[in-house]
Jmol script that loads the backbone (N, CA, C; Angstrom):
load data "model"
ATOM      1  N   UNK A   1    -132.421  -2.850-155.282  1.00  0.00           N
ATOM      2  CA  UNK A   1    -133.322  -3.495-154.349  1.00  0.00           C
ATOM      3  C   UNK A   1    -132.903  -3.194-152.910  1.00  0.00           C
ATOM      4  N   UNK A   2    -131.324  -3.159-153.307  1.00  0.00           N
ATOM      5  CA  UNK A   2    -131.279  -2.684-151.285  1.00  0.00           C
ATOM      6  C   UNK A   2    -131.347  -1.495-150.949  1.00  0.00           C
ATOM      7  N   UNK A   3    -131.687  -0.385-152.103  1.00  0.00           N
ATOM      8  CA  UNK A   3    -131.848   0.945-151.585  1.00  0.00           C
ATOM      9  C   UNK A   3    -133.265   0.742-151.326  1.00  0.00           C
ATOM     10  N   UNK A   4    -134.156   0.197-152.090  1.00  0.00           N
ATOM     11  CA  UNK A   4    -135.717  -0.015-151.546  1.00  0.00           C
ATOM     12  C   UNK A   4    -136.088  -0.772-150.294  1.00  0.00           C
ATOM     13  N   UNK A   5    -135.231  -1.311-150.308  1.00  0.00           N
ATOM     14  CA  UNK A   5    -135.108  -2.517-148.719  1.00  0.00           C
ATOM     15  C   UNK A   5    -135.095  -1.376-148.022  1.00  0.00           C
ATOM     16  N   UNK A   6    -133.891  -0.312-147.518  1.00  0.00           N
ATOM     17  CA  UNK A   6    -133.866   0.407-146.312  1.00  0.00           C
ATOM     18  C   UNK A   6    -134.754   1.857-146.665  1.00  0.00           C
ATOM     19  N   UNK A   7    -135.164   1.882-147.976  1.00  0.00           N
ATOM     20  CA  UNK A   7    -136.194   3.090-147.606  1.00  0.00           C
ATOM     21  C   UNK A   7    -137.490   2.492-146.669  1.00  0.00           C
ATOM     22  N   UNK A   8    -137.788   1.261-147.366  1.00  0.00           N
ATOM     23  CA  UNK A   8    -139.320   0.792-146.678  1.00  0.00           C
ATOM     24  C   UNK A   8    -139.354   0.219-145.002  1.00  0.00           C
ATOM     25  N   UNK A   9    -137.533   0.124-144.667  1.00  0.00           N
ATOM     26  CA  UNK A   9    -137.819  -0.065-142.818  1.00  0.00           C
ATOM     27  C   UNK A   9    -137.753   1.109-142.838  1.00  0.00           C
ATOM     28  N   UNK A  10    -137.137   2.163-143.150  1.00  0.00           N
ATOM     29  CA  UNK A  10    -137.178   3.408-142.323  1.00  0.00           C
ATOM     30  C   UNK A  10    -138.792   4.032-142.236  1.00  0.00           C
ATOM     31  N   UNK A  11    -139.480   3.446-143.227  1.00  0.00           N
ATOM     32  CA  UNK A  11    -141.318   3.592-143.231  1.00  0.00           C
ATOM     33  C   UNK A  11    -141.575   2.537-142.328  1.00  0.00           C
ATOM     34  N   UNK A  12    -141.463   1.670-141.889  1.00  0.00           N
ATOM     35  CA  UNK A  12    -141.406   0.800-141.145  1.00  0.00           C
ATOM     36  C   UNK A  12    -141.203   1.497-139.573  1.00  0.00           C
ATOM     37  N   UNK A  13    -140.099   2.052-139.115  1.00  0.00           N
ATOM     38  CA  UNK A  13    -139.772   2.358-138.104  1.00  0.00           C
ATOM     39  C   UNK A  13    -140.447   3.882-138.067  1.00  0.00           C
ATOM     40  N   UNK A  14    -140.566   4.637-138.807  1.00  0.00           N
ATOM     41  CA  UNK A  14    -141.174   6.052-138.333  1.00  0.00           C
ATOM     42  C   UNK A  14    -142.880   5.628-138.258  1.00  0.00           C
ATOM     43  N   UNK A  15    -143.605   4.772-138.478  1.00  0.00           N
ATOM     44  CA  UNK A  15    -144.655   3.907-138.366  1.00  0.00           C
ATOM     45  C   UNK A  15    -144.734   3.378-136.950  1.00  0.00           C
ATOM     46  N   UNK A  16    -143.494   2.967-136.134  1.00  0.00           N
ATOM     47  CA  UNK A  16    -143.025   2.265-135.087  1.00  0.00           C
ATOM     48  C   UNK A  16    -143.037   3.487-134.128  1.00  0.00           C
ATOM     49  N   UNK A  17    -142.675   4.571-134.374  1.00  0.00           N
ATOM     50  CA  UNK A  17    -142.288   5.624-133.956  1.00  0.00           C
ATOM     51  C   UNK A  17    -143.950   6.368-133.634  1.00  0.00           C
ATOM     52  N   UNK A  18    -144.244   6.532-134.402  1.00  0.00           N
ATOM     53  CA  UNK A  18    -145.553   7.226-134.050  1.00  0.00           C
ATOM     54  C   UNK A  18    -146.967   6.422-133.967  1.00  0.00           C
ATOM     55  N   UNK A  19    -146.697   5.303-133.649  1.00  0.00           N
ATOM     56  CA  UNK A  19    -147.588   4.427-132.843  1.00  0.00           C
ATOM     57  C   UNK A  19    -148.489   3.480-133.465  1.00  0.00           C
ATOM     58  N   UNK A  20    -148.248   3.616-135.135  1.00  0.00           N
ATOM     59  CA  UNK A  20    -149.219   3.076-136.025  1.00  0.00           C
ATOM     60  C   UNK A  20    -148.790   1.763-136.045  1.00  0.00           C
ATOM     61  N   UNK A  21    -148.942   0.713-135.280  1.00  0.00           N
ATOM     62  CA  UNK A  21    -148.390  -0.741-135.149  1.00  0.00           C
ATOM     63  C   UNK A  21    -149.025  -1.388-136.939  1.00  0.00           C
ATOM     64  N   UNK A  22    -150.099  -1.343-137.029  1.00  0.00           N
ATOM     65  CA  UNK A  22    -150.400  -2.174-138.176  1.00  0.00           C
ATOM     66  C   UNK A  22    -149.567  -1.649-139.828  1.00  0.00           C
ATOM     67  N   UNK A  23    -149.471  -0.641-140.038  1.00  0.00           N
ATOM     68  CA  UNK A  23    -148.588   0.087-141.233  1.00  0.00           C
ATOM     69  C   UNK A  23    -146.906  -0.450-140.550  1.00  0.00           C
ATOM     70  N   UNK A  24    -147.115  -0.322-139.229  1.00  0.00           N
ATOM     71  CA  UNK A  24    -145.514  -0.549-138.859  1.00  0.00           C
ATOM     72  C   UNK A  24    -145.075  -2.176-139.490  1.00  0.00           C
ATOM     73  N   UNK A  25    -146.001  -2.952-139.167  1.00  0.00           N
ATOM     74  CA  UNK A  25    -146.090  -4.586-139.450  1.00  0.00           C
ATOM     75  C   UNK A  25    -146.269  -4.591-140.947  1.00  0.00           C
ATOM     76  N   UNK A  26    -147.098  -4.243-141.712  1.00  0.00           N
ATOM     77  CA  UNK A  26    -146.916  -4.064-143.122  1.00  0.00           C
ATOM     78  C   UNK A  26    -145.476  -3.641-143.677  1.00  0.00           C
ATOM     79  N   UNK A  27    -144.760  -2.420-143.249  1.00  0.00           N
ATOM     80  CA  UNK A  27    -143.562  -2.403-143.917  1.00  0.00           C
ATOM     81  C   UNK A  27    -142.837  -3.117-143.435  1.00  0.00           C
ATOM     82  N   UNK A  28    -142.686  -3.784-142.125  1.00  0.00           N
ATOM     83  CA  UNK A  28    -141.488  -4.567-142.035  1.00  0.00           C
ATOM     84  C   UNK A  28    -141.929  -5.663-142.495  1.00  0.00           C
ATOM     85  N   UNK A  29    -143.043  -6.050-142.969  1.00  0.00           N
ATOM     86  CA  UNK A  29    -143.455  -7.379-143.973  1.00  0.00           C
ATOM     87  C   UNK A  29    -142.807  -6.921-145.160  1.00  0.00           C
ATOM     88  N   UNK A  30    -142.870  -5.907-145.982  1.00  0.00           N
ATOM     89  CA  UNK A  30    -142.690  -5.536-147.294  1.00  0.00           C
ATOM     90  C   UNK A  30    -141.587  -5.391-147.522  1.00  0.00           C
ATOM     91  N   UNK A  31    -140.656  -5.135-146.137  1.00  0.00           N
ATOM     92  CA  UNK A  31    -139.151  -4.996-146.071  1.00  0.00           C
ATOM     93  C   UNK A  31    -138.482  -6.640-146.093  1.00  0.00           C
ATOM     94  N   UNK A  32    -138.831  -7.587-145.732  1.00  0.00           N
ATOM     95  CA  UNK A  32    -138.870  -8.609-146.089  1.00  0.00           C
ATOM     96  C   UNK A  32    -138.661  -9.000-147.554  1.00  0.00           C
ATOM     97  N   UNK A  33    -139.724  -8.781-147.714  1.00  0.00           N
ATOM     98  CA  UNK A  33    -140.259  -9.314-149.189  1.00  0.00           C
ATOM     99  C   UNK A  33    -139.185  -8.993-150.122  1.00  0.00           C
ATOM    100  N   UNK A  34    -138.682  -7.506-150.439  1.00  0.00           N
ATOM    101  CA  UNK A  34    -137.951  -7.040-150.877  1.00  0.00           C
ATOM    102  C   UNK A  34    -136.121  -7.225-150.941  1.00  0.00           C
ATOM    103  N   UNK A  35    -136.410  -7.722-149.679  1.00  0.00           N
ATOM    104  CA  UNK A  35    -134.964  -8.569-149.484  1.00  0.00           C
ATOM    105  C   UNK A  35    -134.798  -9.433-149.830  1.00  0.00           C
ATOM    106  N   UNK A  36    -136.163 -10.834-149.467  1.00  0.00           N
ATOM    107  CA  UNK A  36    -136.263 -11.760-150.795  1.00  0.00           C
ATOM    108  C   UNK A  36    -136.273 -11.522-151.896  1.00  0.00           C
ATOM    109  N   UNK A  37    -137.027 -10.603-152.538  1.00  0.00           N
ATOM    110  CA  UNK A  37    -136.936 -10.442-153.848  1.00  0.00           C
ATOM    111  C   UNK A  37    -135.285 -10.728-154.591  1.00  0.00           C
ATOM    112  N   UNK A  38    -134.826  -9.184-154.164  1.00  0.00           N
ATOM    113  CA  UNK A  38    -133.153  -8.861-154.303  1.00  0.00           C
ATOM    114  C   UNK A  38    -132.534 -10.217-154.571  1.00  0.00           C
ATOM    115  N   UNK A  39    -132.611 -11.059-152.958  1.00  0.00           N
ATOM    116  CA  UNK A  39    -131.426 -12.132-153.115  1.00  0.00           C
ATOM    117  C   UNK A  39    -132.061 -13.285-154.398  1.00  0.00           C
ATOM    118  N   UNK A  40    -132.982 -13.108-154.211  1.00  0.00           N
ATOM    119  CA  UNK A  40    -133.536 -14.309-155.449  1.00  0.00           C
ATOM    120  C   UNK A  40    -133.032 -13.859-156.907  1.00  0.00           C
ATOM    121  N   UNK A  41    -132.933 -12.373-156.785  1.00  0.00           N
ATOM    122  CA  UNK A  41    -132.508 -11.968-158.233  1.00  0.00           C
ATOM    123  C   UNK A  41    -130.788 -12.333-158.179  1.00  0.00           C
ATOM    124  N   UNK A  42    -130.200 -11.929-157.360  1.00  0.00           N
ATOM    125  CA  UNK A  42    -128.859 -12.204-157.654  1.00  0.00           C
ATOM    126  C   UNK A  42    -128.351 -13.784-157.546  1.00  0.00           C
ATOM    127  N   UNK A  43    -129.245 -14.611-157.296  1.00  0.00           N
ATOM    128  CA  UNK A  43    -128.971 -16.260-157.186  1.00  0.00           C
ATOM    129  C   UNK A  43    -129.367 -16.122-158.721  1.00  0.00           C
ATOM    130  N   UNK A  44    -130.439 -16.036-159.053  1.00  0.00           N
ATOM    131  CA  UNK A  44    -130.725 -16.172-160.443  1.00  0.00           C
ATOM    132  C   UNK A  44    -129.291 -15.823-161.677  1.00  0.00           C
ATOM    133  N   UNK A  45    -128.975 -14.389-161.229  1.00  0.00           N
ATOM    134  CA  UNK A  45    -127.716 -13.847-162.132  1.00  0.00           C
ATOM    135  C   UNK A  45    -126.882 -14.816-161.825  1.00  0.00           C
ATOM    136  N   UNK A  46    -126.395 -15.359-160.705  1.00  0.00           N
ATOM    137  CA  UNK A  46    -125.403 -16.560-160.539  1.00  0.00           C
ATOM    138  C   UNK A  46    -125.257 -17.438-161.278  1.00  0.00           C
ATOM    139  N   UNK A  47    -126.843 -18.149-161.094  1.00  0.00           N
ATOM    140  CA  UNK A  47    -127.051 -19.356-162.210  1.00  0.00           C
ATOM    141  C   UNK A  47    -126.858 -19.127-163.623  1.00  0.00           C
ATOM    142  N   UNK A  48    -127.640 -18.057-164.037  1.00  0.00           N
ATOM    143  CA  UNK A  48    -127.603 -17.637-165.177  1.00  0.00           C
ATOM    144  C   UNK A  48    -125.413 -17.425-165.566  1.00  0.00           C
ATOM    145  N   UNK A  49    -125.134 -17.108-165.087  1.00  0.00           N
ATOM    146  CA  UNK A  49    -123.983 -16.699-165.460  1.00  0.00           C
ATOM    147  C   UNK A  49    -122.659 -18.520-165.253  1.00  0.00           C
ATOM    148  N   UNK A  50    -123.335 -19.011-164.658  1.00  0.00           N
ATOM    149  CA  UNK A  50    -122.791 -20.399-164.031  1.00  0.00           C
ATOM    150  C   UNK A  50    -123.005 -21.916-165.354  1.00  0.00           C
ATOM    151  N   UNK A  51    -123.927 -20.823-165.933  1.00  0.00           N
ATOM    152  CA  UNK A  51    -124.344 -22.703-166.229  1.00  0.00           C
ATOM    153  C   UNK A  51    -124.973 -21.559-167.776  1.00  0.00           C
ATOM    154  N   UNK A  52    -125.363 -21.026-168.124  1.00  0.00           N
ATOM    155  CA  UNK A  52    -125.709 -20.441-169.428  1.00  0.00           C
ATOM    156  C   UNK A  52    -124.744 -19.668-170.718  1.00  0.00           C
ATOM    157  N   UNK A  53    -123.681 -19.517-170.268  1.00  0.00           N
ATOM    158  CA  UNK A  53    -122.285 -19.010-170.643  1.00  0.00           C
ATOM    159  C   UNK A  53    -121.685 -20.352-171.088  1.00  0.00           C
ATOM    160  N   UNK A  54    -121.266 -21.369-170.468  1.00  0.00           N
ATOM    161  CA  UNK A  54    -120.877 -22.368-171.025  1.00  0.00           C
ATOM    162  C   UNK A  54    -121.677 -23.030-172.052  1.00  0.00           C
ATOM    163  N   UNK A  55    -123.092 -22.529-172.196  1.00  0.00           N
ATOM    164  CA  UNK A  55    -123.599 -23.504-173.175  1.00  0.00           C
ATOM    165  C   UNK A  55    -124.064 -22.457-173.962  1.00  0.00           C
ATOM    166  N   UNK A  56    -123.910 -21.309-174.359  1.00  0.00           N
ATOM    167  CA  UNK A  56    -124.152 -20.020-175.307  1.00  0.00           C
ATOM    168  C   UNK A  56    -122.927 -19.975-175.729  1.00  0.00           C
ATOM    169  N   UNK A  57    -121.726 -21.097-175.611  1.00  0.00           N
ATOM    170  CA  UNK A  57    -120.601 -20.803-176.722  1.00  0.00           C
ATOM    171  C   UNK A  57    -120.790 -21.376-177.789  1.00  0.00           C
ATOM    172  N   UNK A  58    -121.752 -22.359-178.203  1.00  0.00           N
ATOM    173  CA  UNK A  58    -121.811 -23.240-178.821  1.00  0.00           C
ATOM    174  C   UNK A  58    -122.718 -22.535-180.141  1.00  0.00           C
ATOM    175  N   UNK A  59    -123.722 -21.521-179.503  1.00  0.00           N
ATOM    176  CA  UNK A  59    -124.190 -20.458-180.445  1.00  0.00           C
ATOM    177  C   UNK A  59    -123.370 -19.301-180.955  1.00  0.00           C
ATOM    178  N   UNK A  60    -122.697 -19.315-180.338  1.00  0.00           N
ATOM    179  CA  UNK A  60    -121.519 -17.983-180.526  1.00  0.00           C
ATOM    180  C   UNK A  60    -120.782 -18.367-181.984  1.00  0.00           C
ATOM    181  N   UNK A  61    -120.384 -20.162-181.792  1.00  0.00           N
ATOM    182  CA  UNK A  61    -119.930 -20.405-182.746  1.00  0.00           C
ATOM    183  C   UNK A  61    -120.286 -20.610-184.068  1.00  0.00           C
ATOM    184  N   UNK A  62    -122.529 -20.728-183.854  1.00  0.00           N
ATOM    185  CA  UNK A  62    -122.925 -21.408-184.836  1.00  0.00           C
ATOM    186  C   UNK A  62    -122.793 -19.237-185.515  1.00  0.00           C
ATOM    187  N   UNK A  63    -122.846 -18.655-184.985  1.00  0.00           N
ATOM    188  CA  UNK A  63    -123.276 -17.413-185.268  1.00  0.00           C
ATOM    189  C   UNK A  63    -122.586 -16.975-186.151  1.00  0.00           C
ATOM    190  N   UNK A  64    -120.948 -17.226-186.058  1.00  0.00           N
ATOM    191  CA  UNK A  64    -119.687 -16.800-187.118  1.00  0.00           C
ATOM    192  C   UNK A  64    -120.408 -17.877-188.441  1.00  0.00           C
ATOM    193  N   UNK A  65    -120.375 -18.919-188.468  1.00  0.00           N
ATOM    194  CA  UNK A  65    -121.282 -19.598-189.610  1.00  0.00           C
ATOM    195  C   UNK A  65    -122.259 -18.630-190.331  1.00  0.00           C
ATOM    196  N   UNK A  66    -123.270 -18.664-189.661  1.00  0.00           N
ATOM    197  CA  UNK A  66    -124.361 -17.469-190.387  1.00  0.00           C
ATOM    198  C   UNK A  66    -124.233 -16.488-190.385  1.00  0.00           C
ATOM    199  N   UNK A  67    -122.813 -15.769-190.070  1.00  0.00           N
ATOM    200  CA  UNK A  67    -122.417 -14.310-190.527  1.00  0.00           C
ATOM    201  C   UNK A  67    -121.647 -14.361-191.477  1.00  0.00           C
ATOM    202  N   UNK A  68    -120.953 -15.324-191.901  1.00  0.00           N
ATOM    203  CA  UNK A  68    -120.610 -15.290-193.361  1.00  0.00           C
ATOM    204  C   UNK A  68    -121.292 -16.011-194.385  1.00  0.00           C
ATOM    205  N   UNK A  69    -122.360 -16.761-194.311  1.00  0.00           N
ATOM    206  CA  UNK A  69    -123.622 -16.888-194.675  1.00  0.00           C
ATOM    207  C   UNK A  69    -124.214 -15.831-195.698  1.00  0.00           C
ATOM    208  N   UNK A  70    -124.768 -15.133-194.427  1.00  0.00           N
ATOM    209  CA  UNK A  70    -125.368 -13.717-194.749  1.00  0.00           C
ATOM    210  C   UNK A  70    -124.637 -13.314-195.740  1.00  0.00           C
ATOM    211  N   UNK A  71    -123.303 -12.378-195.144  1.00  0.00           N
ATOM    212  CA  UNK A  71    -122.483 -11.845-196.052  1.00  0.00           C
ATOM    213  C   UNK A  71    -122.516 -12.220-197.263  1.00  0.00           C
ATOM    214  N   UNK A  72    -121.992 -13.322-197.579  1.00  0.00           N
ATOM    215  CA  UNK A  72    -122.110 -13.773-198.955  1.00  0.00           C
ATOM    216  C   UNK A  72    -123.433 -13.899-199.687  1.00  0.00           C
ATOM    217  N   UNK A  73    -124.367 -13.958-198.794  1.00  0.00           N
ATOM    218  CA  UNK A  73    -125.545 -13.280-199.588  1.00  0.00           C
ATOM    219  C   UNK A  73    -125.678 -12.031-200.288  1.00  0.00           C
ATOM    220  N   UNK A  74    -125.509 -11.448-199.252  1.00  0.00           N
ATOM    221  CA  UNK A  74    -125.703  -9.979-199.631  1.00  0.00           C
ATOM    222  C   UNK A  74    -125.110 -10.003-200.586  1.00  0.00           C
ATOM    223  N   UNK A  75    -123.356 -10.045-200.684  1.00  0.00           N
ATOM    224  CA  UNK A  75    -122.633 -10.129-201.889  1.00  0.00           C
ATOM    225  C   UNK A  75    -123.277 -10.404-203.195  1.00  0.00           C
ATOM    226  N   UNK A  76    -124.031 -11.453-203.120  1.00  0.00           N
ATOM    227  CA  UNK A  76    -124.771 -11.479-204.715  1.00  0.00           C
ATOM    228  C   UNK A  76    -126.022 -11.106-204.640  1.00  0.00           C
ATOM    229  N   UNK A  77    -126.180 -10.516-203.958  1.00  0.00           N
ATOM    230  CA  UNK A  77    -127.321  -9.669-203.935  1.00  0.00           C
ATOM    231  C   UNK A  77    -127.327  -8.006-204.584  1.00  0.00           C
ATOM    232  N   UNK A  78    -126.038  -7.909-204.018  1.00  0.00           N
ATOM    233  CA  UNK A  78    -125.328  -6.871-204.682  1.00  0.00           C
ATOM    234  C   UNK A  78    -125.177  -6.795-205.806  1.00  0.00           C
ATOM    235  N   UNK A  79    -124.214  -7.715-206.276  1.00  0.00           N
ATOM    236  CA  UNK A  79    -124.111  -7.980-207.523  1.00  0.00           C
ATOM    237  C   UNK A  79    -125.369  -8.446-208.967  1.00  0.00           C
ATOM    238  N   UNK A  80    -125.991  -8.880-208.462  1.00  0.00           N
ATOM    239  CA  UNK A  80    -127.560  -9.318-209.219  1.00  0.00           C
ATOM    240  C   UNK A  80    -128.215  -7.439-209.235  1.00  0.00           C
ATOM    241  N   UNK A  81    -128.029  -7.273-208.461  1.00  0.00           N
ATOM    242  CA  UNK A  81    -128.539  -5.835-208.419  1.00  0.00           C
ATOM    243  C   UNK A  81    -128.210  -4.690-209.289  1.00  0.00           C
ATOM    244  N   UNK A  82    -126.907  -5.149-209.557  1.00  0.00           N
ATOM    245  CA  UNK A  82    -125.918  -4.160-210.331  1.00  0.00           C
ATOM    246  C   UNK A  82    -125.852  -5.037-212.343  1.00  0.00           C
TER     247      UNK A  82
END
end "model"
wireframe off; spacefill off
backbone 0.3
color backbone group
């Protein structure tokens, strides 16, 4: 996102540059936007990583349960088979 952030001022400023004020005001709107975007995504990964990790251990644990579950399915599954 921040390589798209400084491609769209530099469209922004060569816009600035050759006199087109309204495209110039559009990208530095869009250059905006994009910066919001970005930081909203990495607050999100924050949270996500802050508060969803502590409570996805609790599946982690139910998971070893239903992997030997399974397994032992299969096992006579195998065996019924044979």
């Amino acid at each position: 996102m921040f390589a798209m952030h400084k491609f769209v001022e530099q469209m922004s400023e060569l816009n600035r540059m050759t006199k087109c004020q309204d495209q110039h005001e559009m990208f530095a709107w869009l250059s905006k936007m994009i910066t919001g975007s970005g930081n909203f995504i990495a607050q999100q990964g924050e949270l996500f990583q802050t508060f969803m990790g502590s409570h996805l251990k609790y599946y982690l644990l139910q998971h070893e349960s239903f992997r030997e579950l399974l397994k032992n399915r299969d096992e006579y599954k195998t065996a019924f088979i044979k």
